[in-house]
Backbone bond lengths (Angstrom), bond angles and torsions (degrees), N, CA, C in turn:
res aa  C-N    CA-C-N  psi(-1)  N-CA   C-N-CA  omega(-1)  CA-C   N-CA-C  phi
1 X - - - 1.450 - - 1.530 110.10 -
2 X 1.561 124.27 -41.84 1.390 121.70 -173.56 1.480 101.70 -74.22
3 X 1.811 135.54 -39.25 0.831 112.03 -171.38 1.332 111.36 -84.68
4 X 1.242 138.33 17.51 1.953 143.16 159.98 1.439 82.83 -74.02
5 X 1.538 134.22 -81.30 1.717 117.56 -156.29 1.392 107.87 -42.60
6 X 1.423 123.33 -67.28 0.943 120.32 -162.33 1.886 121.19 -54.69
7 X 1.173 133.65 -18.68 1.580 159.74 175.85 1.646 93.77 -81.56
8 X 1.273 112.62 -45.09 2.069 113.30 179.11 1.901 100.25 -70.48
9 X 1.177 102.23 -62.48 1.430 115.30 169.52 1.980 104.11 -24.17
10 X 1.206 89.02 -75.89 1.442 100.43 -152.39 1.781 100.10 -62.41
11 X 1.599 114.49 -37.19 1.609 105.03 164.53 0.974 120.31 -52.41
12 X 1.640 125.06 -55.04 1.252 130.47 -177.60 1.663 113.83 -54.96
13 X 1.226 130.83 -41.87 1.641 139.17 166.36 1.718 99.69 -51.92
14 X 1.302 117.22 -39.46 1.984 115.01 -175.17 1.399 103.63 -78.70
15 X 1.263 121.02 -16.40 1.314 119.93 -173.37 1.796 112.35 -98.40
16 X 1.839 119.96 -23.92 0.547 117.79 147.13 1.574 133.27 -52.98
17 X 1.200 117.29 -63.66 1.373 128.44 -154.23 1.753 94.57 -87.66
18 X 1.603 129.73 -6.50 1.615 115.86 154.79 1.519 108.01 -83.82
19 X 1.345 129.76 -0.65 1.486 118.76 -172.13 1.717 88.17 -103.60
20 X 1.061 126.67 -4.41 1.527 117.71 -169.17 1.308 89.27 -116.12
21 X 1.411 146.65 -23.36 1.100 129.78 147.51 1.460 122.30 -68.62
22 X 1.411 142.42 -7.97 1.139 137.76 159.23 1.867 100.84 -81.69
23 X 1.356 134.90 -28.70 1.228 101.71 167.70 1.139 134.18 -53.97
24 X 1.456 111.61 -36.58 1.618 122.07 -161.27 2.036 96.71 -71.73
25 X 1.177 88.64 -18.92 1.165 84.16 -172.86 1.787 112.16 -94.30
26 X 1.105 129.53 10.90 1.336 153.29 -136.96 1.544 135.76 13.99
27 X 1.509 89.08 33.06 1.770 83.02 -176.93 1.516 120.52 -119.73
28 X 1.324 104.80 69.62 1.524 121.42 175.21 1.477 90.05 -66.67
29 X 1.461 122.28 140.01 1.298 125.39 144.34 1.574 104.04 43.08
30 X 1.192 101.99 52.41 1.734 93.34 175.04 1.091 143.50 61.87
31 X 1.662 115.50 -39.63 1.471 147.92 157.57 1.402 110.32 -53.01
32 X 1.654 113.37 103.52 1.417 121.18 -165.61 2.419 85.62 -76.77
33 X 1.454 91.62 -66.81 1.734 103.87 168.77 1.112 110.60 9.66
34 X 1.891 101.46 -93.03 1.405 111.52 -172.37 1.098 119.43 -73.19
35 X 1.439 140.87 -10.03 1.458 122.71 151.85 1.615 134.09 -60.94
36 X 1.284 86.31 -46.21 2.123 90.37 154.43 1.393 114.89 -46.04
37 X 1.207 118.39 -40.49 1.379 133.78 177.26 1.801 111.03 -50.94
38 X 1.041 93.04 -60.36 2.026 117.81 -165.25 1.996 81.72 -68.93
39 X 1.156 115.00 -53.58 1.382 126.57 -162.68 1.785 105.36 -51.09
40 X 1.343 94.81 -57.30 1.481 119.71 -174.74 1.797 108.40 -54.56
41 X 1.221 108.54 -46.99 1.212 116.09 -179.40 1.334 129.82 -78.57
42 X 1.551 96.67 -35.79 1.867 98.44 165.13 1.411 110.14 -79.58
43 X 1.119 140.38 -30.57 1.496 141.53 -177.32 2.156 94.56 -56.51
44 X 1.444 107.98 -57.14 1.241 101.38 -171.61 1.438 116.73 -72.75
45 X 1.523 112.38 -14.70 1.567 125.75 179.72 1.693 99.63 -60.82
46 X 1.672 110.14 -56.61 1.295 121.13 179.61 1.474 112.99 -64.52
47 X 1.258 109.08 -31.29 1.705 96.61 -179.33 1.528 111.04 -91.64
48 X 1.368 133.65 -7.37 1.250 124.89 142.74 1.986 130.69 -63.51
49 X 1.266 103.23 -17.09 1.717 127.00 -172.56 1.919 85.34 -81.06
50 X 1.324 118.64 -42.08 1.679 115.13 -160.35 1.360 100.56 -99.12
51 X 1.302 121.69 2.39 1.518 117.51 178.20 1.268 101.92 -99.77
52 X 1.522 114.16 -34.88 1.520 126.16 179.84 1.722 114.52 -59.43
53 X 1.373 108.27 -51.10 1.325 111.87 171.42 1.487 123.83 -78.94
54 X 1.161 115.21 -21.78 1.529 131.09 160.76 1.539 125.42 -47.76
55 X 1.501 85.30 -46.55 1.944 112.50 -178.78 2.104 92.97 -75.27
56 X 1.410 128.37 -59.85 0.497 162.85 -167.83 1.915 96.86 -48.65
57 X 0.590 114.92 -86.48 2.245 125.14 151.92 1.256 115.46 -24.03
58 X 2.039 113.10 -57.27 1.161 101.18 175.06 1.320 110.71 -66.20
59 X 1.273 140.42 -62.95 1.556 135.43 165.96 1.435 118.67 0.09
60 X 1.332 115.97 -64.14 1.794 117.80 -172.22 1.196 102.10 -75.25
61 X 1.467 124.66 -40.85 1.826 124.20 170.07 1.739 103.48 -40.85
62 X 1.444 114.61 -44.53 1.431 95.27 -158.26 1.558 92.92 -88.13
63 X 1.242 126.18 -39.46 1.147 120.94 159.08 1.900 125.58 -28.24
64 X 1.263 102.61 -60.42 1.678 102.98 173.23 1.412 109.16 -43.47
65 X 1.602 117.04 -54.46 1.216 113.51 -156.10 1.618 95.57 -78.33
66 X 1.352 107.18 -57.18 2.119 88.79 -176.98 1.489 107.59 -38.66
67 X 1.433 127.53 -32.19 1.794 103.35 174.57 0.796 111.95 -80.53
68 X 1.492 134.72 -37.15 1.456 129.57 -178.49 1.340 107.67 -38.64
69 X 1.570 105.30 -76.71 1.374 90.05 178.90 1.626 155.98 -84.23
70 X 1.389 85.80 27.10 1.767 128.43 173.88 1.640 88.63 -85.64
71 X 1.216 139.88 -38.39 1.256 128.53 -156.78 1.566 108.24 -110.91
72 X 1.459 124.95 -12.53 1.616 139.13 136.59 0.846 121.17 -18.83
73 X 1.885 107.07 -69.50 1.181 124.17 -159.41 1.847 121.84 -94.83
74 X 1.413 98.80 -5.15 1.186 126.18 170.64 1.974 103.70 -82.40
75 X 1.278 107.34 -55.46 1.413 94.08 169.60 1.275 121.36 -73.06
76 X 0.900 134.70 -0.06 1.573 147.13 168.91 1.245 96.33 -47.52
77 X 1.610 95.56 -78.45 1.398 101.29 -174.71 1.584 137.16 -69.79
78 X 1.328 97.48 -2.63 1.743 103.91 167.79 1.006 123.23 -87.01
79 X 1.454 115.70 -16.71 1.567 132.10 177.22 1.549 121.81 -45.51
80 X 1.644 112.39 -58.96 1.273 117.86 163.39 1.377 124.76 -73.57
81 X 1.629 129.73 -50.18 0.987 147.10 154.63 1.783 105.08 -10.77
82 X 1.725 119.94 -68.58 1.038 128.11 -159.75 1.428 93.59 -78.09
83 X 1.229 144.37 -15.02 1.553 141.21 -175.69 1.532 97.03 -80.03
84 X 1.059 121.56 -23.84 1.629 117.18 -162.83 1.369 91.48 -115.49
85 X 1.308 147.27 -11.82 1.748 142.30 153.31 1.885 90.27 -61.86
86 X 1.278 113.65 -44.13 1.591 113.26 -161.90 1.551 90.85 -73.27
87 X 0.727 132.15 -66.21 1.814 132.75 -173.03 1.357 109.71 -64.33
88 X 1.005 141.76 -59.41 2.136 127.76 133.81 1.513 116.28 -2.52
89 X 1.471 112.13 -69.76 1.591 95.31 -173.35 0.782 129.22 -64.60
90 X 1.980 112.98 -45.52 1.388 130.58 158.70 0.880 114.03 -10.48
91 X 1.689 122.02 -97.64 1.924 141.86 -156.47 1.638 77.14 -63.76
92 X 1.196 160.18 23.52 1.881 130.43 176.27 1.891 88.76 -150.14
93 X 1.115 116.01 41.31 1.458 105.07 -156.18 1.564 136.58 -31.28
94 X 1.706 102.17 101.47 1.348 80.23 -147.93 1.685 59.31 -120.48
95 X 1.422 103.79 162.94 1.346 120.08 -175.49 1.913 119.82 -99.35
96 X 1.213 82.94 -37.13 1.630 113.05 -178.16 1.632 123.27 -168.03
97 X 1.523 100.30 149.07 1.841 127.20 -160.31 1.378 99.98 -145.39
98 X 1.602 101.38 115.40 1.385 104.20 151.92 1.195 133.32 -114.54
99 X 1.366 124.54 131.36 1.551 131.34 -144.82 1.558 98.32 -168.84
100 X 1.714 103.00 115.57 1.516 125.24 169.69 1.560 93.56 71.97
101 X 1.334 109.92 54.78 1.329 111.23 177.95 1.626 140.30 45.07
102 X 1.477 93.98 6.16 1.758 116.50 158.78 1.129 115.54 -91.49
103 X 1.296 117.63 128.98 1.948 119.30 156.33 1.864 90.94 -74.73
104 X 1.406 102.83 134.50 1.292 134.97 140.55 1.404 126.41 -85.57
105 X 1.430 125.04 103.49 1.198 125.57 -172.72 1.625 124.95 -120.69
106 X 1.135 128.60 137.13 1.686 101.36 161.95 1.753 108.32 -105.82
107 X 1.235 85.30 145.48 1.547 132.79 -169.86 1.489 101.14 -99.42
108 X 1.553 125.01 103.30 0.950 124.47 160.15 1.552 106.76 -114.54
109 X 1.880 88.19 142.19 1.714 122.50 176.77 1.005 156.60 -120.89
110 X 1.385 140.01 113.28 1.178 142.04 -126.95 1.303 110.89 -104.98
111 X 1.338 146.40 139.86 1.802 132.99 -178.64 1.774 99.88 -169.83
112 X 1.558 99.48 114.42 1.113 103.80 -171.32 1.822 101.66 -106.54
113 X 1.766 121.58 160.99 1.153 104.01 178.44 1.506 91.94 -148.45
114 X 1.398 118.38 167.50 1.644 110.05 164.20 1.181 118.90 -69.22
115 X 1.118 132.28 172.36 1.637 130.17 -151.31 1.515 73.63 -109.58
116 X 1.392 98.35 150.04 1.474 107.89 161.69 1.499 122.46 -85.63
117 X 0.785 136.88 1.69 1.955 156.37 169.08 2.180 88.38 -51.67
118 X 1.517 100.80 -59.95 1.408 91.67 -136.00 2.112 96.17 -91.18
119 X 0.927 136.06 162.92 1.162 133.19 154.55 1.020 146.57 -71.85
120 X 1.469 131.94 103.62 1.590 103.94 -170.14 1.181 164.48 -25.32
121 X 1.606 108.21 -49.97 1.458 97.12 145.62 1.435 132.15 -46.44
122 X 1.387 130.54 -25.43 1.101 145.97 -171.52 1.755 110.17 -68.21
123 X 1.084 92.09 -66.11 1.873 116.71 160.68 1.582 115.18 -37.97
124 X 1.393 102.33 -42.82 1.553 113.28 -170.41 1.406 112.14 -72.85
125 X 1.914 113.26 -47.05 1.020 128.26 171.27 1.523 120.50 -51.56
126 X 1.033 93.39 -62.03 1.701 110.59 164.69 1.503 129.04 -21.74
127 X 1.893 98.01 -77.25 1.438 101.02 168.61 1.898 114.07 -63.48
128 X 1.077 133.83 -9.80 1.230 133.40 -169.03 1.349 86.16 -91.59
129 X 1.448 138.57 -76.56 1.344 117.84 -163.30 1.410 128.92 -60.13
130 X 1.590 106.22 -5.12 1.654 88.74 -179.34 1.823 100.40 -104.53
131 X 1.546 109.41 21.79 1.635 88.27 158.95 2.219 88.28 107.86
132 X 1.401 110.63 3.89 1.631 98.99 172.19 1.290 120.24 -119.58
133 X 1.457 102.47 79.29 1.894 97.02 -177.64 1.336 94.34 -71.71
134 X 1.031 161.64 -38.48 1.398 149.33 -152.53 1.977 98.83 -64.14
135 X 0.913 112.72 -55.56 1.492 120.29 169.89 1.623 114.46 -53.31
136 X 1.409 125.77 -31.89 0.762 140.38 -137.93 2.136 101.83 -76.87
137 X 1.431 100.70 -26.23 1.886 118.86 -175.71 1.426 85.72 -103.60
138 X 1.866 133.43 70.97 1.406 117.66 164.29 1.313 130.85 -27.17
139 X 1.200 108.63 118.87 1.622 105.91 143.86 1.297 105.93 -142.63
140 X 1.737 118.67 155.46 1.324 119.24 177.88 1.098 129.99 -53.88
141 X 1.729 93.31 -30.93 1.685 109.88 -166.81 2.118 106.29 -91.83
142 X 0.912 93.80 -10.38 1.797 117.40 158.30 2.107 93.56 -61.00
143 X 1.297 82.96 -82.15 1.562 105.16 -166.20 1.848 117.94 -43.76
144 X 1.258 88.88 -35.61 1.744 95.82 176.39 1.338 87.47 -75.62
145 X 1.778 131.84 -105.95 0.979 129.31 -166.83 1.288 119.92 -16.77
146 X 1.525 160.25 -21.27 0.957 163.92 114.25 1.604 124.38 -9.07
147 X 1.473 105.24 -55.09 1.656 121.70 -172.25 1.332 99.00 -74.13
148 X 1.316 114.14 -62.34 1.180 129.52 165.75 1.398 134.42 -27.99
149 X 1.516 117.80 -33.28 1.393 128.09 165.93 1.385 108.97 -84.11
150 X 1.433 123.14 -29.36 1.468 130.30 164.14 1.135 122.70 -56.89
151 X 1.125 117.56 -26.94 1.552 132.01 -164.18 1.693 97.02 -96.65
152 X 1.216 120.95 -28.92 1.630 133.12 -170.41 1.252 98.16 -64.56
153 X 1.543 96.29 -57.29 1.661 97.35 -158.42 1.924 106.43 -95.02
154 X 1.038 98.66 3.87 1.615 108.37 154.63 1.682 109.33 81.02
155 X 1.556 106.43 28.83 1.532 127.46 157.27 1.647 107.66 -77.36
156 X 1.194 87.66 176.39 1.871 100.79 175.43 1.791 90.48 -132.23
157 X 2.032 86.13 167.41 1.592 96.96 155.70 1.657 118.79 -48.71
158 X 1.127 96.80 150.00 1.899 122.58 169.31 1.402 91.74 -58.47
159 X 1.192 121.87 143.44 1.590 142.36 170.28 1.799 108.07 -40.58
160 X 1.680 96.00 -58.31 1.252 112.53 -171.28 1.464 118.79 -52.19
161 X 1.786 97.34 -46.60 1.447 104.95 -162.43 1.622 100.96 -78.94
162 X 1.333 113.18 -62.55 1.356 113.11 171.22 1.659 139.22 20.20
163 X 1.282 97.38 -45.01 1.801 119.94 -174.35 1.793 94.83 -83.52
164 X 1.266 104.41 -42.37 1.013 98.03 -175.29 1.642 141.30 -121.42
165 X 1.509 96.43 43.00 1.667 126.85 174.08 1.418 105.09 -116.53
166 X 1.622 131.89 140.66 0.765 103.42 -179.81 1.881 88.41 -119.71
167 X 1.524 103.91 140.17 1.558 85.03 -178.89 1.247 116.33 -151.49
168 X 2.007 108.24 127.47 1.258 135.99 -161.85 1.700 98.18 -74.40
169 X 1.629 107.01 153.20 1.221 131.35 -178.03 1.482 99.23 -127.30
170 X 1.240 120.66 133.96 1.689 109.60 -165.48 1.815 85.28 -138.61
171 X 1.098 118.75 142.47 1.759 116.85 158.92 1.292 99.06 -137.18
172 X 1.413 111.66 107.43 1.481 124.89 169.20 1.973 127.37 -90.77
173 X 0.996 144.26 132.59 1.435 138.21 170.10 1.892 110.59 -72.09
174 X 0.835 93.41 112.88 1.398 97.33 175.51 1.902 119.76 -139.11
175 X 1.324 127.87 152.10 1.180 127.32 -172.10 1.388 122.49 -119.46
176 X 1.109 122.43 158.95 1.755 118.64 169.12 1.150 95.20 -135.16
177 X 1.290 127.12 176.84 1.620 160.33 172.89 1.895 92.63 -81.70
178 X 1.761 91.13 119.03 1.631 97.28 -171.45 1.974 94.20 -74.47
């Protein structure tokens, strides 16, 4: 029984969409007239439907941008604000605050780079002779992840390399949803 509707369905949809291809083409019922007619009216039906959604786009565009720059000017002001939460926790060492249902935390960050003194090939040579091919295809993001595991397990740079890493300590304030 469901697959008869669906077979009626699907004639009835072929029978639609060849009578709407004979409008465009104007020969409803013979009557060239009233198909210009049917023609005329859905063209403006549709070009009121694309002005609507058109209008409709521009709206959230202007919308995006009033938050956007609602959210600029919002970091504006967190900018300093969060330097003086960072210099607060610091001198009182407090690690983390939760308040209005945010943890306040600082986030300290590690980012190591080659020193600019030495040359790459130089660098390359370097880490290869003392035994670090893994270092050996630079990348920073090689090089951090590296320091960074050193720093975990509570080693330092190699003597050698040392001179020539250069590596940032960052403590940022940042929050999550407690």
């Amino acid at each position: 029984m469901r697959i008869w509707a669906i077979v009626r369905r699907l004639i009835t949809l072929s029978i639609e969409l060849t009578m709407m291809g004979h409008m465009r083409l104007g020969i409803v019922d013979g009557q060239r007239g009233l198909s210009r007619c049917v023609i005329r009216d859905a063209a403006k039906k549709e070009r009121e439907v694309a002005k609507t959604l058109i209008g409709r786009l521009a709206e959230i565009d202007t919308q995006i941008a009033e938050h956007t720059a609602a959210i600029t000017k919002l970091k504006a002001k967190r900018g300093p604000l969060a330097e003086q939460v960072l210099n607060y926790m610091s001198a009182h060492d407090i690690q983390r605050q939760a308040v209005n249902g945010r943890t306040v935390y600082v986030a300290h960050e590690l980012w190591a780079s080659k020193a600019e003194d030495i040359p790459m090939p130089e660098f390359v040579a370097l880490v290869q002779a003392n035994g670090m091919p893994e270092l050996a295809t630079y990348s920073p993001q090689r090089l951090t992840a590296w320091a960074r595991e050193l720093e975990g397990e509570g080693e330092e740079l190699p003597a050698w390399l040392a001179p020539h890493v250069r590596i940032s300590e960052i403590d940022k304030i940042k929050s999550r949803k407690s």
